[in-house]
N, C-alpha and C positions, 0 to 999 in steps of 0.2 A: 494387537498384542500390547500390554501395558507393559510399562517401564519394571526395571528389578524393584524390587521394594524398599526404600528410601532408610538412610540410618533417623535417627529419633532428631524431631526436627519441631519446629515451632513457626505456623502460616504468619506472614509478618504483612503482605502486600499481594496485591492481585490485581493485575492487567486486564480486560476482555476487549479485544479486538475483534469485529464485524466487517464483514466486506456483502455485497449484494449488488449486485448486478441486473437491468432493466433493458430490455427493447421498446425504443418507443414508439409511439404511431409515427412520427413524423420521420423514423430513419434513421434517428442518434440514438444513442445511449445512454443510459446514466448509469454510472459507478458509484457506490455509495462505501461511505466507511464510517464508522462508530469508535470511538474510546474510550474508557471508562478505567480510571485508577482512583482505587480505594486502598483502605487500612483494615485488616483481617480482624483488627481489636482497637479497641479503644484507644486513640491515641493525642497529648495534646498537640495544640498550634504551637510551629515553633518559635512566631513574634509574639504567643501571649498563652503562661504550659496553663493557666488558669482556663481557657476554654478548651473543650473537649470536643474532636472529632469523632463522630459515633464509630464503629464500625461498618465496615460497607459503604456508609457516605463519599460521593465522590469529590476526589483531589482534582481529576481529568473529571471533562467530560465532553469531547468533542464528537462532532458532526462535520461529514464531509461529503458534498455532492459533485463529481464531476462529469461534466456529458461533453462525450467523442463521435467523431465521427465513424465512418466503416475503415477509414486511413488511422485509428486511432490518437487523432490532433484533437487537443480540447477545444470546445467549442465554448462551454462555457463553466465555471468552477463556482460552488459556493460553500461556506464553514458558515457555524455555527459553535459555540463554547458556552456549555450550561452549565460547566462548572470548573474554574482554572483560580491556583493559588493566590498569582499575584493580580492587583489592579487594571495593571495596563499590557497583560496576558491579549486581551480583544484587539487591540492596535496591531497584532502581527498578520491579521485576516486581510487587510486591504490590499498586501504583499502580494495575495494569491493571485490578484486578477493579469500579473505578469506572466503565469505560463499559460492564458490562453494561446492559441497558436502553437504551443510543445506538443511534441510527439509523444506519445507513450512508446511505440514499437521500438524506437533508436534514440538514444540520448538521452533519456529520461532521467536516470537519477541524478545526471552532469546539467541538464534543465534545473532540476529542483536547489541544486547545492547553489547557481549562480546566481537563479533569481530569489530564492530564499532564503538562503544560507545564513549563517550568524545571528545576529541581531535585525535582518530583516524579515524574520520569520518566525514562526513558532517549532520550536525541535517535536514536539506530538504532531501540529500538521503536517509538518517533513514526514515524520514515523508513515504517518493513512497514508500520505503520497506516496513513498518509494512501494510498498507494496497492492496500490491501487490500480499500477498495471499489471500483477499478476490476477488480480479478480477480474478485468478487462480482458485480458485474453482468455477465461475460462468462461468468459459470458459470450463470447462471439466467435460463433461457428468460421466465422470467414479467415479469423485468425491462423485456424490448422490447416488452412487451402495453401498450398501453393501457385504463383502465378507463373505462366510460361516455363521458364528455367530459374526463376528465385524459388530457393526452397521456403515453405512457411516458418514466421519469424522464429519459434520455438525451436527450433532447430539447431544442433551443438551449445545450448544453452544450460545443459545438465550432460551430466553421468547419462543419465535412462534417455537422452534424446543425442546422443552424440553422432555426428556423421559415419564412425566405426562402427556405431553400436546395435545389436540387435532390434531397437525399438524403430530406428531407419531401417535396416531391412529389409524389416517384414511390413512397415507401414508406408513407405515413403524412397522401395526401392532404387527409386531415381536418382537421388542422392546420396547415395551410400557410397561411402569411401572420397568423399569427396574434399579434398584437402584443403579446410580450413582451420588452423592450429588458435585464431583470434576469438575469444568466445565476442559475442555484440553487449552494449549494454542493456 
């Protein structure tokens, strides 16, 4: 169902965000992520209005590869920037190689902020990252398992997966009702 219909309005900037997810031969993962920010119209540079950024040309343009394991720990991370404003934009990439060893499943975004955060990082590769564990657990069937008595991580992590709520139930009646008020990160 599409949105109500928008008051009168003028397209100024446009995001596209990619996620893609991979099983490899070898047992790991890859999670991939794409960005791309452009200008809907012609617009100048703001160190210099005499040249003109076309339209659609991109401001972003980042690449981001990260491969987990079935524990969802990264195993290994790589970026790529084919297209970023400033100069020395590519010096924030060598930052990445610190969340190897991070979990996606628990602490993930509190990983990203400590070893990337500020000026150790790039705030677009922060962007792929905080939402490149949810392409991660849409790519790995193992992730909806639960093991023994731990319920699967996805669980009280939304409205539609809540321990109260109808989507435990009916899919995951073992845990239903099960009193955890703490959502995880």
């Amino acid at each position: 169902m599409p949105l109500s219909p928008p008051a009168p309005r003028t397209a100024r900037h446009v995001r596209r965000v990619t996620y893609q997810g991979y099983e490899r031969e070898d047992g790991l993962w890859d999670i991939e992520g794409e960005l791309h920010d452009s200008k809907a119209e012609d617009t100048p540079f703001i160190r210099d209005p005499s040249i003109i950024r076309r339209a659609g040309q991109p401001i972003h343009h980042m690449w981001l590869r990260v491969t987990v394991n079935r524990q969802l720990v990264v195993q290994a991370i790589e970026a790529t920037m084919d297209a970023h404003p400033l100069g020395g934009c590519p010096e924030a990439l060598a930052s990445l190689q610190s969340m190897v060893g991070c979990s996606m499943s628990r602490g993930w975004r509190k990983a990203i902020q400590t070893n990337l955060g500020g000026i150790a990082g790039c705030t677009h590769i922060r962007e792929l990252l905080f939402n490149l564990a949810t392409a991660a657990f849409q790519t790995m069937p193992a992730v909806f398992s639960s093991v023994g008595d731990e319920p699967p991580r996805h669980l009280n992590q939304c409205t539609g997966w809540s321990f109260n709520g109808d989507g435990v139930k009916e899919y995951f009646p073992q845990f239903y009702g099960r009193n955890s008020s703490a959502a995880v990160e």
